[in-house]
C-alpha positions in Angstrom: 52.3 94.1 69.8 51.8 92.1 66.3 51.0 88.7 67.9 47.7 87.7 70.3 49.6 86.8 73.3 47.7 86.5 76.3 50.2 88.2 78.8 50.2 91.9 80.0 52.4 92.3 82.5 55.9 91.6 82.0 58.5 91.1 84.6 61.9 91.4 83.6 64.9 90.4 86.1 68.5 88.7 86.0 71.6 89.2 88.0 73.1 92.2 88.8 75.5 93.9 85.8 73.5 91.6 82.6 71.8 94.5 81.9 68.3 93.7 83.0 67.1 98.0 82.9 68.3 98.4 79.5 66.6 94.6 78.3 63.3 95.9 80.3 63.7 99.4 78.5 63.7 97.9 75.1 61.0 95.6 75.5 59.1 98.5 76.8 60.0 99.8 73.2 59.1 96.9 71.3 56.0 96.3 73.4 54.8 99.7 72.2 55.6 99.3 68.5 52.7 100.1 65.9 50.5 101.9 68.2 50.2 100.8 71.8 50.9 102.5 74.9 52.8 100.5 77.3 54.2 101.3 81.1 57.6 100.4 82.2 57.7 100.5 86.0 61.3 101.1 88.3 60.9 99.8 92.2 64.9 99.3 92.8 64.6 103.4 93.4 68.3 104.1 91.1 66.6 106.4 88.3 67.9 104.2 85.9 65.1 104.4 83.3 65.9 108.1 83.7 69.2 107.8 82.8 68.5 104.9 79.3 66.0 107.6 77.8 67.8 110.8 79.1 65.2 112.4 80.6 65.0 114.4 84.2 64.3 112.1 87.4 61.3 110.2 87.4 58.7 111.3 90.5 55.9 109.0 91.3 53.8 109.9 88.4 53.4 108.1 85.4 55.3 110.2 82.5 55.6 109.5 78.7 59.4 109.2 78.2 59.5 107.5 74.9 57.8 106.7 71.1 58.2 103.9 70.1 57.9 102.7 66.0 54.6 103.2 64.7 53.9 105.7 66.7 53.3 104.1 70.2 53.9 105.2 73.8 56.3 104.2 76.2 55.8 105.7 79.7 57.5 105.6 82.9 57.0 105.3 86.5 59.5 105.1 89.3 57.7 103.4 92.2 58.4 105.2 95.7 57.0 102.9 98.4 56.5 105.6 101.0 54.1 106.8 98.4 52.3 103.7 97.5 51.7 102.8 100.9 49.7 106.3 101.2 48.0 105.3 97.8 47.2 101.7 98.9 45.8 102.7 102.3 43.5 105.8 100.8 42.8 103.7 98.0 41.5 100.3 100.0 40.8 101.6 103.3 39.7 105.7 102.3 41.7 107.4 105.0 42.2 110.5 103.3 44.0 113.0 105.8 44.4 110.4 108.5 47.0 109.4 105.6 49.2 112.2 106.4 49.1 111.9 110.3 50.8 108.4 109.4 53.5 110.4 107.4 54.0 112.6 110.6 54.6 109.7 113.0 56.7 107.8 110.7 54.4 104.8 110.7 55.6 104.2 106.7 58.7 104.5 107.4 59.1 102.4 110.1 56.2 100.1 108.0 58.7 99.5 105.3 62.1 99.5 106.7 61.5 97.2 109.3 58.8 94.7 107.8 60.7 94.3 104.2 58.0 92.5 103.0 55.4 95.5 103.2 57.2 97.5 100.7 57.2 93.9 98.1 53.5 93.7 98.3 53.2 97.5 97.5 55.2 97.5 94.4 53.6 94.8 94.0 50.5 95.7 93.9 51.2 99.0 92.2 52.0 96.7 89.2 48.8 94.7 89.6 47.2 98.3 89.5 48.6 99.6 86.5 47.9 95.7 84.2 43.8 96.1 85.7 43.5 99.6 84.8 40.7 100.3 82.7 39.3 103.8 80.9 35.6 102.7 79.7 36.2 99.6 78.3 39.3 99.3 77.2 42.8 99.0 79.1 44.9 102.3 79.7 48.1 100.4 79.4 48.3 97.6 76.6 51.5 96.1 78.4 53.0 96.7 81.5 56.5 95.8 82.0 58.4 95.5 85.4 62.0 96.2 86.3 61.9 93.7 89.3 64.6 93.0 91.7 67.7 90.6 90.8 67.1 86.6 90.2 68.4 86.1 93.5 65.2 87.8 95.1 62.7 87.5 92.6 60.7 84.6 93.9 60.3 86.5 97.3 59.4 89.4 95.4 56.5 88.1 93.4 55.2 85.8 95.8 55.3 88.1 98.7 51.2 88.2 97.8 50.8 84.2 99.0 52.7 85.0 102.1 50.4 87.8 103.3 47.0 85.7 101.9 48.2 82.9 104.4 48.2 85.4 107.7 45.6 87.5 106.6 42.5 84.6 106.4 40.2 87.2 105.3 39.0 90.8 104.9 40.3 93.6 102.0 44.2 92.7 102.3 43.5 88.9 101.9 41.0 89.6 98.8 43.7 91.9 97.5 46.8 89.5 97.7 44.7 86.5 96.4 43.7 89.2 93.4 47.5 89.9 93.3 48.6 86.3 92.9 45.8 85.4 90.7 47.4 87.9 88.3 51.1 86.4 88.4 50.5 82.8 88.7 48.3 83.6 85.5 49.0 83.6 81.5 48.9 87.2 81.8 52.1 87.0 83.4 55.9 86.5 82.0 58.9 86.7 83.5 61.8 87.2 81.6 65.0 86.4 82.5 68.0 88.3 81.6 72.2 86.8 81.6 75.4 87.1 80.2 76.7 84.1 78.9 79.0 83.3 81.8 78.9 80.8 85.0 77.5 82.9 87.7 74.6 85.0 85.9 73.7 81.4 83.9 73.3 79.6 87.2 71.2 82.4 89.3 69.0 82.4 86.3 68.6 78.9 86.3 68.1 78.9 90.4 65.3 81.2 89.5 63.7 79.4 86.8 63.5 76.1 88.9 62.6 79.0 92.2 59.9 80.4 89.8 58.2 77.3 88.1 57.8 75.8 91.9 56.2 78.8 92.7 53.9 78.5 89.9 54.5 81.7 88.5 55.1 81.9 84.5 58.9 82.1 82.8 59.0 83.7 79.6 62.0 84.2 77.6 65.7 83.8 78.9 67.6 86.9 77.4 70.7 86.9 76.5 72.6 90.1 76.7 75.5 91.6 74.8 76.6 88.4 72.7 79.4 88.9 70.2 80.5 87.1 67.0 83.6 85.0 67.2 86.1 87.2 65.5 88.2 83.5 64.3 86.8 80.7 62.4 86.4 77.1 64.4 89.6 75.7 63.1 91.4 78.9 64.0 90.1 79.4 67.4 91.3 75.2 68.1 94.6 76.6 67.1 94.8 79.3 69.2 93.7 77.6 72.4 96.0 75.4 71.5 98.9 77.9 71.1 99.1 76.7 67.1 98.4 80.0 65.1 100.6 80.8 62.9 103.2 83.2 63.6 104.1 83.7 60.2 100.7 84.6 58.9 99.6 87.1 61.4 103.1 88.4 61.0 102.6 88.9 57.0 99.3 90.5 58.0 100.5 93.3 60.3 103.7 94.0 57.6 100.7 94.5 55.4 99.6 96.6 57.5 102.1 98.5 58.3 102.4 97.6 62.2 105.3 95.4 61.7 108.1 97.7 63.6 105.7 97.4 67.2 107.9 95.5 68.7 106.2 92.9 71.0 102.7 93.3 68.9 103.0 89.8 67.2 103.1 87.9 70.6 100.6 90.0 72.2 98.0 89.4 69.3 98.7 85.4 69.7 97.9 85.8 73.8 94.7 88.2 72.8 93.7 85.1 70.4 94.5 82.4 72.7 91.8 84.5 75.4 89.5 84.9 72.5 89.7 81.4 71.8 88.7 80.3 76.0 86.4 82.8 75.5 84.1 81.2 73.1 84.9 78.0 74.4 83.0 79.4 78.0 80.3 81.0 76.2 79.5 78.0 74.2 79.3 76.0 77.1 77.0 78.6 79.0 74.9 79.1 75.6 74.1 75.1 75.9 73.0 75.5 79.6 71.3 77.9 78.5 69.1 76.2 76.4 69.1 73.3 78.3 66.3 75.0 80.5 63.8 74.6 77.8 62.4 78.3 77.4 62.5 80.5 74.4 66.2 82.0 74.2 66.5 85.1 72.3 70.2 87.2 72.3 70.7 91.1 72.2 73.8 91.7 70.5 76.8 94.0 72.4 76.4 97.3 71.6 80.0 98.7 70.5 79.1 102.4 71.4 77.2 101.7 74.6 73.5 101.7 75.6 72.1 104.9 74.3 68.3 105.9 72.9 69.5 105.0 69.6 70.6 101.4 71.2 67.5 100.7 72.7 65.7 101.2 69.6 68.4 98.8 67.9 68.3 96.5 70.8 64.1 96.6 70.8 64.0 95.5 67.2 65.9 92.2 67.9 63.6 91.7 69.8 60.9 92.0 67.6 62.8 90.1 65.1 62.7 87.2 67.9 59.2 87.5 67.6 58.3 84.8 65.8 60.2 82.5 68.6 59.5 84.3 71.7 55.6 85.1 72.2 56.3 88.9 73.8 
């Protein structure tokens, strides 16, 4: 990371469909740049990390999938909760075998099917884990970077912590979910936000900001995925919308090309403009919403050929170029 910012653990969410694995991935990417090793952590359970860096299924184990520019580490971990909880209760409570007798009544199954909110606080805490961890002195993980459940349940998510401190009034489990919130109410803590620039994915992310700054958790950056150039200058996208191209013109232009025998071509190009034209006209509208929530805005462009390894790497260093706006 070039610049001194305070935060280590990076939680990255956003609507279903905007992309919030592949914007996680490449911060994980950019994170790492230059030398450090950085953890990117799954809990939804769909392998998609997996599937961005194009490596076999994750197991619960942390595994380098990734090197980043410079020469740093990205690595992996795909959070199973049935696991975690055997990990949290050997960990905090040193049960040891009496672990696996739980696993042959189905007491963790039953733990975090019915109670929900069991299997938040232990990805949650699996996080905190993974930002505390220390080898001697000095962290094992310079960053760690969550992908956390959609914006419509990431306030539950994180804050799942205060909800257990306020039954549990003391003992290990109230020390630990205090710890837990201490952590994402803290500097050290950014959520990121990632949406397309369209009405529903702009207004669940700013539900979520307004969720998340009553919670007193930190927003970081609002990302916005796969923008695109208009392909028309101003003056011609008002004339499209307004049905005012002219014919003529983008006739001469496909005789030029050679494409002036399609028959029907001409008046399907004008329609094609006309949507390009509303298009831009939405996005512009969303893009000032947008920015109307007053937090660092940085856009990842659309990637013609689809989100491969050599995309995230493109991807990762916009963000790095956004640097100097958004402190990563």
């Amino acid at each position: 990371m070039g610049n001194q910012s305070p935060t280590r653990l990076h939680v990255v969410t956003g609507k279903g469909g905007t992309g919030k694995t592949t914007a996680a991935a490449a911060l994980a990417l950019h994170l790492a740049s230059g030398g450090q090793r950085v953890l990117l952590i799954e809990v939804e359970g769909r392998q998609g990390i997996a599937q961005l860096f194009d490596v076999p299924q994750l197991p619960y184990e942390e595994r380098k999938v990734a090197l980043a520019r410079g020469g740093g580490d990205v690595y992996a971990l795909a959070i199973d909760p049935e696991d975690a909880l055997y990990e949290y209760l050997d960990l905090y409570y040193r049960l040891g075998r009496a672990g696996k007798a739980l696993r042959k009544v189905g007491v963790v199954e039953f733990a975090t099917t019915v109670a929900p909110g069991v299997r938040d606080v232990l990805l949650t805490g699996k996080a905190y884990e993974a930002t505390r961890r220390r080898h001697g002195q000095q962290y094992v993980y310079d960053a760690v970077v969550v992908d956390a459940p959609p914006t419509g349940r990431i306030g539950r998510f994180l804050n799942v912590n205060a909800e257990v401190a306020g039954l549990a009034k003391m003992g290990p489990i109230r020390r630990q979910a205090d710890s837990i919130m201490g952590l994402l109410r803290s500097p050290r803590t950014a959520v990121h936000l990632v949406t397309l620039l369209e009405e529903m994915p702009v207004q669940e992310t700013a539900d979520a900001v307004d969720e998340l700054r009553r919670l007193d958790i930190p927003v970081g950056a609002i990302v916005v995925n796969q923008t695109r150039h208009p392909a028309l200058s101003h003056e011609q996208l008002q004339d499209a919308q307004q049905g005012r191209l002219d014919g003529g013109e983008v006739a001469a232009g496909l005789k030029a090309a050679g494409l002036s025998g399609h028959s029907g071509l001409l008046d399907a190009l004008l329609r094609e403009a006309r949507a390009h034209a509303e298009r831009v006209e939405l996005e512009t509208a969303q893009r000032a919403l947008v920015q109307a929530l007053d937090q660092p805005v940085v856009e990842l462009p659309w990637l013609v050929d689809g989100v491969d390894l050599a995309g995230l790497y493109e991807l990762s260093d916009r963000l790095g170029q956004a640097e100097t706006e958004v402190p990563w």
